[in-house]
PyMOL Python script that loads the backbone (N, CA, C, O; Angstrom):
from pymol import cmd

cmd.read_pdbstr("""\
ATOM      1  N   UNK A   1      10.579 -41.010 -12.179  1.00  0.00           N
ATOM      2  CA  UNK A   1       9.591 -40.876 -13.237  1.00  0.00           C
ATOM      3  C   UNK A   1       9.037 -39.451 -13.246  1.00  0.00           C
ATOM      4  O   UNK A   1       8.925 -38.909 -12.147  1.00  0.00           O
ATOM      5  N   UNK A   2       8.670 -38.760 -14.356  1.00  0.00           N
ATOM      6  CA  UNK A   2       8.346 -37.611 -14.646  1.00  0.00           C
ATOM      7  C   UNK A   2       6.995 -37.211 -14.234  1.00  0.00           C
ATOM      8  O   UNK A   2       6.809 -36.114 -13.707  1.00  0.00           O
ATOM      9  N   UNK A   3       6.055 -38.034 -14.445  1.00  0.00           N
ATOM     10  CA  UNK A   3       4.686 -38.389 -13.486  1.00  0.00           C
ATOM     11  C   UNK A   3       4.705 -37.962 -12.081  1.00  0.00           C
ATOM     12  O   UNK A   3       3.746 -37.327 -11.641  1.00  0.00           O
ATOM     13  N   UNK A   4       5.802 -38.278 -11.269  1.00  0.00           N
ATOM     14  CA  UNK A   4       6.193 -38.669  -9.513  1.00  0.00           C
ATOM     15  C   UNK A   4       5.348 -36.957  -9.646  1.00  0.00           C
ATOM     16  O   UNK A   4       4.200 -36.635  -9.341  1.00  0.00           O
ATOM     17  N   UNK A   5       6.596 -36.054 -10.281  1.00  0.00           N
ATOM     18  CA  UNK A   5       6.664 -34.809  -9.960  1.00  0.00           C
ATOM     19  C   UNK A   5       5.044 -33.829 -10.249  1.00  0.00           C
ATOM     20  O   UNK A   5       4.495 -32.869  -9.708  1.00  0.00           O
ATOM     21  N   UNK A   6       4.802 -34.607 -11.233  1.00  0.00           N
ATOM     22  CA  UNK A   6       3.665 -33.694 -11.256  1.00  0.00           C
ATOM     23  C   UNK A   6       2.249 -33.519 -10.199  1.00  0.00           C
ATOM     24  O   UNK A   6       1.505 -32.540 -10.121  1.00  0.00           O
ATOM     25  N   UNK A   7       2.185 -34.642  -9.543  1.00  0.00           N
ATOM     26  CA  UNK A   7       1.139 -35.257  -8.687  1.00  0.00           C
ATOM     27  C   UNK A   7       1.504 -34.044  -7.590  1.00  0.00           C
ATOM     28  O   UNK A   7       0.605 -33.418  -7.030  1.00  0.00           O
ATOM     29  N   UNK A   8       3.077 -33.755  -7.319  1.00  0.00           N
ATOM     30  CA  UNK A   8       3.287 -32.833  -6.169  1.00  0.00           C
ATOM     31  C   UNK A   8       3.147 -31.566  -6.538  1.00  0.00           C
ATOM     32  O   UNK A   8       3.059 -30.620  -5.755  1.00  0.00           O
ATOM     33  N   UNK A   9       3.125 -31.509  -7.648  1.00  0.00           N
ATOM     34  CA  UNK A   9       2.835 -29.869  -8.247  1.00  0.00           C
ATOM     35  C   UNK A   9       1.537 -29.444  -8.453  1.00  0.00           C
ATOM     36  O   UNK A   9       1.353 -28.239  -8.625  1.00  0.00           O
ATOM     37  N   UNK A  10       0.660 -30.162  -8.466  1.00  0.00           N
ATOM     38  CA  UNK A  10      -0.458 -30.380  -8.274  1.00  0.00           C
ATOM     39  C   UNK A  10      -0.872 -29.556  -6.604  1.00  0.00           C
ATOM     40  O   UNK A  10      -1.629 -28.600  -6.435  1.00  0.00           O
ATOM     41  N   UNK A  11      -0.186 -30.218  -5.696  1.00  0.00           N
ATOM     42  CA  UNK A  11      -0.692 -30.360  -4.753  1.00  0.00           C
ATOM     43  C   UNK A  11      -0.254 -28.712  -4.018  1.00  0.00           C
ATOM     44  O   UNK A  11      -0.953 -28.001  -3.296  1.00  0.00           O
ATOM     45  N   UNK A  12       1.187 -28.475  -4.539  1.00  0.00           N
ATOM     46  CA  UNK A  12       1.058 -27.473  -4.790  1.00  0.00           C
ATOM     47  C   UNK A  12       0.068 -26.395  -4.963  1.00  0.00           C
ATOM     48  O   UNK A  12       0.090 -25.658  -3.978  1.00  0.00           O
ATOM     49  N   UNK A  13      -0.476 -26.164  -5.524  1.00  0.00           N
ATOM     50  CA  UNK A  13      -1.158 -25.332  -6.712  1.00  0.00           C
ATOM     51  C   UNK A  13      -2.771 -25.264  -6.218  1.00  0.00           C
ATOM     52  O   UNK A  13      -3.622 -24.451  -6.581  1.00  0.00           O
ATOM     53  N   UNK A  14      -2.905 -26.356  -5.295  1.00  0.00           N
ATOM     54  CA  UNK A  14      -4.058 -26.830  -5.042  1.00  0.00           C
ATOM     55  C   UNK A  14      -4.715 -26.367  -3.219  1.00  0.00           C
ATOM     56  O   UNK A  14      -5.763 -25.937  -2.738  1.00  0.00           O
ATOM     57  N   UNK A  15      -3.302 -26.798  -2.702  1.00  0.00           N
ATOM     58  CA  UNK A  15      -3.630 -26.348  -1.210  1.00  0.00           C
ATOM     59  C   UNK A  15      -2.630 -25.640  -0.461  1.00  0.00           C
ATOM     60  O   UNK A  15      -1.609 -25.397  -1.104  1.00  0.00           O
ATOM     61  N   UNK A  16      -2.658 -25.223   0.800  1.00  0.00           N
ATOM     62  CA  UNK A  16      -1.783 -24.291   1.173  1.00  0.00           C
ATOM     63  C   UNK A  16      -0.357 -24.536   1.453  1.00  0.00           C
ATOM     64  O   UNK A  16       0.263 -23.886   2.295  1.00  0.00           O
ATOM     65  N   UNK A  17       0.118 -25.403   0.799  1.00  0.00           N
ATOM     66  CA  UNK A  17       1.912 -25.299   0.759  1.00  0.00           C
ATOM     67  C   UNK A  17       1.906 -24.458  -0.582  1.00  0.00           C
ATOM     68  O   UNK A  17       2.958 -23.827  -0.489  1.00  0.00           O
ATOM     69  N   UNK A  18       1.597 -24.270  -1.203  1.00  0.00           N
ATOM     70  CA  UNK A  18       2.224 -23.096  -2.271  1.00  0.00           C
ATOM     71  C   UNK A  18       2.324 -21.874  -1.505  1.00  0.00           C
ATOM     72  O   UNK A  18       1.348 -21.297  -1.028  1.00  0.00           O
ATOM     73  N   UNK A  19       3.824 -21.394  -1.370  1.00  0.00           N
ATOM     74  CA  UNK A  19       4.364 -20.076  -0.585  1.00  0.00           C
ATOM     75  C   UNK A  19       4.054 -19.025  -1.577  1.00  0.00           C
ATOM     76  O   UNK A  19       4.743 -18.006  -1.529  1.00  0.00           O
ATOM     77  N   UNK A  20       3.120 -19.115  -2.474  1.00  0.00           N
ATOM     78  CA  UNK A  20       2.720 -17.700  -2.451  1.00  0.00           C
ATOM     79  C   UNK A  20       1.594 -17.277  -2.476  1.00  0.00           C
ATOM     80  O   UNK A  20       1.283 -16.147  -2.850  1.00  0.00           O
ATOM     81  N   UNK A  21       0.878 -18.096  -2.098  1.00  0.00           N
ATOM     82  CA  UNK A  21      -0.712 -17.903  -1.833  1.00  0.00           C
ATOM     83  C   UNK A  21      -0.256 -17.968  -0.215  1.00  0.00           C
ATOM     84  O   UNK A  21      -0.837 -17.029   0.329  1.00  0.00           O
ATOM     85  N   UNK A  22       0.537 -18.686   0.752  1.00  0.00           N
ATOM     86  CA  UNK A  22       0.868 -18.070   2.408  1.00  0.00           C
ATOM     87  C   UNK A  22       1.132 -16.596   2.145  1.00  0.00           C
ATOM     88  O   UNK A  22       0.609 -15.610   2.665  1.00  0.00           O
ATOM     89  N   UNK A  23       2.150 -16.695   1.129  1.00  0.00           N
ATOM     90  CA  UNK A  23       2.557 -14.857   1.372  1.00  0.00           C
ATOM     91  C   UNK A  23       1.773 -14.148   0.879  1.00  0.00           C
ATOM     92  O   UNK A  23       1.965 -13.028   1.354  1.00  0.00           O
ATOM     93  N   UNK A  24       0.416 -14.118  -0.303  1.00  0.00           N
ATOM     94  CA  UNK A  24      -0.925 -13.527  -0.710  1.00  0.00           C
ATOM     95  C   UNK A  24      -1.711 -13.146   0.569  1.00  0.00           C
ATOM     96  O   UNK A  24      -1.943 -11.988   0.919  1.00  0.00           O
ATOM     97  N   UNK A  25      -2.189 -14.571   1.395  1.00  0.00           N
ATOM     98  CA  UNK A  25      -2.665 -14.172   2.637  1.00  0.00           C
ATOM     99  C   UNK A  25      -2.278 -13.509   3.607  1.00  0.00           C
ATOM    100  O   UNK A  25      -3.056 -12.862   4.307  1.00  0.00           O
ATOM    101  N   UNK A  26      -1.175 -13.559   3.774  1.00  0.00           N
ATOM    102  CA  UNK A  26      -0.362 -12.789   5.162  1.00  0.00           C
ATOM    103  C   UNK A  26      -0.287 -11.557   4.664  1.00  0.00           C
ATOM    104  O   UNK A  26      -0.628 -10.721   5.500  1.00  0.00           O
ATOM    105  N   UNK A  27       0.149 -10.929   3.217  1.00  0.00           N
ATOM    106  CA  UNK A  27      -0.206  -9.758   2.975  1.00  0.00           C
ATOM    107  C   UNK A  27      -1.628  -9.095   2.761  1.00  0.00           C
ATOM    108  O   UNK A  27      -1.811  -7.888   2.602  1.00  0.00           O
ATOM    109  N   UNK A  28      -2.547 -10.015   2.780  1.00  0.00           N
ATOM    110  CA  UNK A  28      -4.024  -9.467   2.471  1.00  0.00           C
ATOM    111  C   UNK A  28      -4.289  -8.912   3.622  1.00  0.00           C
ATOM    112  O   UNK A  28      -4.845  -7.827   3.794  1.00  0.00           O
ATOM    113  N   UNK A  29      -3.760  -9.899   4.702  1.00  0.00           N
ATOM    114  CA  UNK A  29      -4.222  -9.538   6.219  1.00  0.00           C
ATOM    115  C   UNK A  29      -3.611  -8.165   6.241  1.00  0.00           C
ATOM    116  O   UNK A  29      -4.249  -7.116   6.332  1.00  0.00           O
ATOM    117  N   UNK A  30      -2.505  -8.265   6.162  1.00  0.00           N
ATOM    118  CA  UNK A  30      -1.677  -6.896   7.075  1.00  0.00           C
ATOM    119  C   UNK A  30      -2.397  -5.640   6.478  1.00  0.00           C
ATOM    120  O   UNK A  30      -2.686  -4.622   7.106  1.00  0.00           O
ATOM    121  N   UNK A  31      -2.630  -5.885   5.178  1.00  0.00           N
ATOM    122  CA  UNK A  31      -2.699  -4.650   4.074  1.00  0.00           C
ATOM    123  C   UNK A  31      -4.498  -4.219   4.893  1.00  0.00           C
ATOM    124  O   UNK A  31      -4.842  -3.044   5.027  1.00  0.00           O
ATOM    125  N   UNK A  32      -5.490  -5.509   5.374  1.00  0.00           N
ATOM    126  CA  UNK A  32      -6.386  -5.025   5.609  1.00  0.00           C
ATOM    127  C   UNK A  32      -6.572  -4.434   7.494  1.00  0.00           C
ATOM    128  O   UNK A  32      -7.443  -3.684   7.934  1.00  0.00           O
ATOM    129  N   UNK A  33      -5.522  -5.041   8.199  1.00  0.00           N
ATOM    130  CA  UNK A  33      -5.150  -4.310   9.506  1.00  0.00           C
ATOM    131  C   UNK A  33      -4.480  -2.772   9.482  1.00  0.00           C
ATOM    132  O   UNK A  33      -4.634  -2.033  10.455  1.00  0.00           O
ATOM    133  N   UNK A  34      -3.624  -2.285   8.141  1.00  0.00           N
ATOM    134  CA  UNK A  34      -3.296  -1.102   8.521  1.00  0.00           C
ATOM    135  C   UNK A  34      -4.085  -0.265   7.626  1.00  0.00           C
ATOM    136  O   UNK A  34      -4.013   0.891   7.209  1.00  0.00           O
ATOM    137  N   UNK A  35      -4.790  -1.168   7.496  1.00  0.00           N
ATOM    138  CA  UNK A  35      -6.400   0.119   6.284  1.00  0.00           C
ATOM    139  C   UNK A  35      -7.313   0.326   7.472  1.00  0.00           C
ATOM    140  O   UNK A  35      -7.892   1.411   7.499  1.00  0.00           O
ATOM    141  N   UNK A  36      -7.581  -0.656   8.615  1.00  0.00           N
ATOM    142  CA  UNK A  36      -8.404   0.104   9.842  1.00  0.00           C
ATOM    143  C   UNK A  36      -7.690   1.067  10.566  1.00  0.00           C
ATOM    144  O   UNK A  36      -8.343   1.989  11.054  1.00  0.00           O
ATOM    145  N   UNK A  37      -6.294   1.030  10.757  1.00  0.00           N
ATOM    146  CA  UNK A  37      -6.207   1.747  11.393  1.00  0.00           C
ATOM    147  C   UNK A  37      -6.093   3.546  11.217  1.00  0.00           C
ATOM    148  O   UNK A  37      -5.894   4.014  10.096  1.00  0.00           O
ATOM    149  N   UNK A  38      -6.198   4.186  12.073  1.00  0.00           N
ATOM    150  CA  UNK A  38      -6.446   5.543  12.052  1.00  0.00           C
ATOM    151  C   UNK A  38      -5.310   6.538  11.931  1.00  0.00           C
ATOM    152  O   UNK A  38      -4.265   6.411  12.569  1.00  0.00           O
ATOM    153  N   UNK A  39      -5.571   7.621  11.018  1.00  0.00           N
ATOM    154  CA  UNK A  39      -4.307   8.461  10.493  1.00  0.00           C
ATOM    155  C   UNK A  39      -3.931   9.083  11.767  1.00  0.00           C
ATOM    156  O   UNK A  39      -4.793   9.654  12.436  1.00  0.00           O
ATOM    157  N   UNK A  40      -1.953   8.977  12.395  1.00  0.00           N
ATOM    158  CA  UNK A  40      -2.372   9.911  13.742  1.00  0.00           C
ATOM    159  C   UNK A  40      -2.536  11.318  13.306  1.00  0.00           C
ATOM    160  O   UNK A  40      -2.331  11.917  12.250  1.00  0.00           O
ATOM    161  N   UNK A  41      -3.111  11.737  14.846  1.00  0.00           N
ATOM    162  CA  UNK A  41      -2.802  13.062  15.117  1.00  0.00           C
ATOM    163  C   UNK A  41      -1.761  14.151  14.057  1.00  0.00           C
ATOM    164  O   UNK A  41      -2.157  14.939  13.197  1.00  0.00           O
ATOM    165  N   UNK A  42      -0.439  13.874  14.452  1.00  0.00           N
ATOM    166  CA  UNK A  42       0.704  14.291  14.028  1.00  0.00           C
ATOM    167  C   UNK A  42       0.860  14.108  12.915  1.00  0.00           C
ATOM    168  O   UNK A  42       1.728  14.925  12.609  1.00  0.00           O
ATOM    169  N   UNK A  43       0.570  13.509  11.971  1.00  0.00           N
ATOM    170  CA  UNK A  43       0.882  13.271  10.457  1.00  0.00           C
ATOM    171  C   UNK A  43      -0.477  14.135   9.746  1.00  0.00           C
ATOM    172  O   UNK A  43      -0.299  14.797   8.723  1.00  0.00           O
ATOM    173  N   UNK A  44      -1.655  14.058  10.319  1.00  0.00           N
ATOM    174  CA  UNK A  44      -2.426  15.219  10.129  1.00  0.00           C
ATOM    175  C   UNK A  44      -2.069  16.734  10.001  1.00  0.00           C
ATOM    176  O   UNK A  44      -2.194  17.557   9.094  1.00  0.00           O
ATOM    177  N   UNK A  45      -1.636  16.767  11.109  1.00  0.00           N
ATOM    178  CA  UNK A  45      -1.074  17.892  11.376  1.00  0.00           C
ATOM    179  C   UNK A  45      -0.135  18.727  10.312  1.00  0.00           C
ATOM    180  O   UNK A  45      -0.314  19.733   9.626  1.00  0.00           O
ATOM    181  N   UNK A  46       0.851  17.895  10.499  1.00  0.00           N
ATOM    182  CA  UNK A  46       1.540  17.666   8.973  1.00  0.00           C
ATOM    183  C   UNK A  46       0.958  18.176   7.574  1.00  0.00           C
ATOM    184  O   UNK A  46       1.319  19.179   6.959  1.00  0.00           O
ATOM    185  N   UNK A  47      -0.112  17.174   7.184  1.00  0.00           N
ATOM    186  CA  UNK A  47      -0.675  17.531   5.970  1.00  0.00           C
ATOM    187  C   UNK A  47      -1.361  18.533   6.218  1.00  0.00           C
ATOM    188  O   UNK A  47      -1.195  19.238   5.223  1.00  0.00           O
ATOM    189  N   UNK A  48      -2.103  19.118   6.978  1.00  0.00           N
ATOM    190  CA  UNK A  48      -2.604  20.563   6.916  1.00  0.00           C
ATOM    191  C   UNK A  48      -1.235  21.607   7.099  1.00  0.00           C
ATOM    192  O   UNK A  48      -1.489  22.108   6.004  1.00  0.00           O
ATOM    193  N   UNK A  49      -0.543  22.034   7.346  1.00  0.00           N
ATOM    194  CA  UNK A  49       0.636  22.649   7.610  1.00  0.00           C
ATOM    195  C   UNK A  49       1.048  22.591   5.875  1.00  0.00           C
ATOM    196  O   UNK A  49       1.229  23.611   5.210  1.00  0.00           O
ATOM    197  N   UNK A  50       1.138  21.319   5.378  1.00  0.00           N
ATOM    198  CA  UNK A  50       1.843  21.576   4.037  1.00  0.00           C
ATOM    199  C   UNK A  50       0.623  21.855   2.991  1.00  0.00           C
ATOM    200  O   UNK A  50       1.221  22.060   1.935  1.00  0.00           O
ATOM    201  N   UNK A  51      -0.564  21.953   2.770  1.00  0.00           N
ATOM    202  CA  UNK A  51      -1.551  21.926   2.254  1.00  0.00           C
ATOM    203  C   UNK A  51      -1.814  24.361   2.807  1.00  0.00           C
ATOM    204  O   UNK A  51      -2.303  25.203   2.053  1.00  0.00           O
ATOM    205  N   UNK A  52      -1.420  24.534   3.823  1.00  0.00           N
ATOM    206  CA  UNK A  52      -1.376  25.815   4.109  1.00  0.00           C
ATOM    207  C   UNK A  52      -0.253  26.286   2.923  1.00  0.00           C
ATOM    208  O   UNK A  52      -0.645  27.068   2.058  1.00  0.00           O
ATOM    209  N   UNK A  53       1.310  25.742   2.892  1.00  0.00           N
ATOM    210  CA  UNK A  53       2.114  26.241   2.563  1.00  0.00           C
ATOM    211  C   UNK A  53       2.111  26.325   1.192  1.00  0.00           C
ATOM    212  O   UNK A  53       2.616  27.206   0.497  1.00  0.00           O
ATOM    213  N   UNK A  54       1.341  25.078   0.761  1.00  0.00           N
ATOM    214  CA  UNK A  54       1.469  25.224  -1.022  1.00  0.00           C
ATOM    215  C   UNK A  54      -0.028  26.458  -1.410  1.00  0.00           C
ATOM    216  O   UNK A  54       0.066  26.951  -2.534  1.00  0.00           O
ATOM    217  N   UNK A  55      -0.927  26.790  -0.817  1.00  0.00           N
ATOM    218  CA  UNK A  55      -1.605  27.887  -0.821  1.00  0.00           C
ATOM    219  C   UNK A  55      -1.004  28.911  -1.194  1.00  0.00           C
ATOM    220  O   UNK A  55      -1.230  29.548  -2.223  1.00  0.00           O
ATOM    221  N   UNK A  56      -0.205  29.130  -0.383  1.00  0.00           N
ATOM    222  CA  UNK A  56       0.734  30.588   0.035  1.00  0.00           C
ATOM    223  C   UNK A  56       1.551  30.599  -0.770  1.00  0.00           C
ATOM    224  O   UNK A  56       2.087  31.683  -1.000  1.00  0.00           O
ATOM    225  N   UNK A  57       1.985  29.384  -1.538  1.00  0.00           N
ATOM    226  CA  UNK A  57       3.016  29.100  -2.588  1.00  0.00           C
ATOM    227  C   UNK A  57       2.475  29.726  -3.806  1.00  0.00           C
ATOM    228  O   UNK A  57       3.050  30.620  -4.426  1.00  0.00           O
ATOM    229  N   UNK A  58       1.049  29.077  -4.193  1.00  0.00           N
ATOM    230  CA  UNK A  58       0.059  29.044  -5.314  1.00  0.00           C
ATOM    231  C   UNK A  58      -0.052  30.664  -5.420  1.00  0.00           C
ATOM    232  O   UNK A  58      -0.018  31.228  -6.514  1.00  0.00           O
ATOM    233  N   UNK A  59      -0.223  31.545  -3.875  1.00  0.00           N
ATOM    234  CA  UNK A  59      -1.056  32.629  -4.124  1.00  0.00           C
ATOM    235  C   UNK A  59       0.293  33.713  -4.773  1.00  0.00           C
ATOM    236  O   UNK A  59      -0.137  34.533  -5.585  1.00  0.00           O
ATOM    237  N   UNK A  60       1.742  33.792  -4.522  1.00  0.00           N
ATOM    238  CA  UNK A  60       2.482  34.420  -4.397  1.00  0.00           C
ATOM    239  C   UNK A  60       2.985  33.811  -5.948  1.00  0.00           C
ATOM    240  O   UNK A  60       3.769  34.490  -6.612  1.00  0.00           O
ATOM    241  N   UNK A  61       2.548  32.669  -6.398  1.00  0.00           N
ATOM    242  CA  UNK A  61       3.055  32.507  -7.706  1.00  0.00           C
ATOM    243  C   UNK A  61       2.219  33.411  -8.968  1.00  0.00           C
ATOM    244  O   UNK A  61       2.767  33.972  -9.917  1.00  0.00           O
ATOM    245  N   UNK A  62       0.750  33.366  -8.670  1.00  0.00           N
ATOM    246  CA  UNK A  62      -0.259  34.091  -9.325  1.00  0.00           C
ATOM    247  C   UNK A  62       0.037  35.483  -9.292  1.00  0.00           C
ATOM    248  O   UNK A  62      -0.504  36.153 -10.173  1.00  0.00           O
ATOM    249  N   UNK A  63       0.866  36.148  -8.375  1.00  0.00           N
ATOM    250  CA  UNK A  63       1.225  37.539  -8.183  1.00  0.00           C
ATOM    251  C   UNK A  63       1.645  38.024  -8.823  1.00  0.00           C
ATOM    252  O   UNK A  63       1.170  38.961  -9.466  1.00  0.00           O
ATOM    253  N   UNK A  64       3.007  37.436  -8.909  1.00  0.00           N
ATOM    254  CA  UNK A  64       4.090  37.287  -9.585  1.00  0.00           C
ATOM    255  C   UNK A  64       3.870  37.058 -11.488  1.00  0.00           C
ATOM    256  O   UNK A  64       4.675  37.314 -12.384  1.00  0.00           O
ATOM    257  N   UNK A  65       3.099  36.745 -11.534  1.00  0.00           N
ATOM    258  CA  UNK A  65       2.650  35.890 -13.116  1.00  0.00           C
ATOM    259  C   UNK A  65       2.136  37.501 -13.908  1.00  0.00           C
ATOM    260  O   UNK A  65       2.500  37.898 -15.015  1.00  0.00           O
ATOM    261  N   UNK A  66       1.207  38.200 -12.944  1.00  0.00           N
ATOM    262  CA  UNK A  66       0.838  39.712 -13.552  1.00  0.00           C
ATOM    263  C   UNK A  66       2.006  40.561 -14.136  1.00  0.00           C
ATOM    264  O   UNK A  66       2.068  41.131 -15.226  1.00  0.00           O
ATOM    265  N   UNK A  67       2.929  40.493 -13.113  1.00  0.00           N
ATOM    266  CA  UNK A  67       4.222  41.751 -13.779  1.00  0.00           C
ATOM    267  C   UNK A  67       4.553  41.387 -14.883  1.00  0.00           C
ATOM    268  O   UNK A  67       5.381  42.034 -15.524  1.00  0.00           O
TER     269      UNK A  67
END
""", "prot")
cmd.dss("prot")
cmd.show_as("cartoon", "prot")
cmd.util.cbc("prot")
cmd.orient("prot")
């Protein structure tokens, strides 16, 4: 009967066997565990190093723009 099915879709929709409200939560979590954690060292490093280079990029392009 066409009824049977809906009662389970329901239930679905309603409590936590719908797999995508598990996979909503499990990604809410992760997404809010790697938002505490801290930028390292080394990838800092990084962005200042490339944040120097596009400077030096910027200043030698403006030079260049006069002739």
């Amino acid at each position: 009967m066409p009824h049977e099915h809906m009662g389970k879709g329901l239930d679905r929709l309603n409590g936590q066997k719908d797999p995508n409200r598990i996979i909503s939560q499990k990604l809410k979590a992760l997404y809010s565990a790697v938002e505490q954690e801290g930028i390292p060292d080394k990838f800092l490093s990084l962005l200042e190093k490339l944040d120097e280079a596009e400077k030096k990029g910027a200043g030698s392009k403006t030079e260049h723009a006069d002739e």
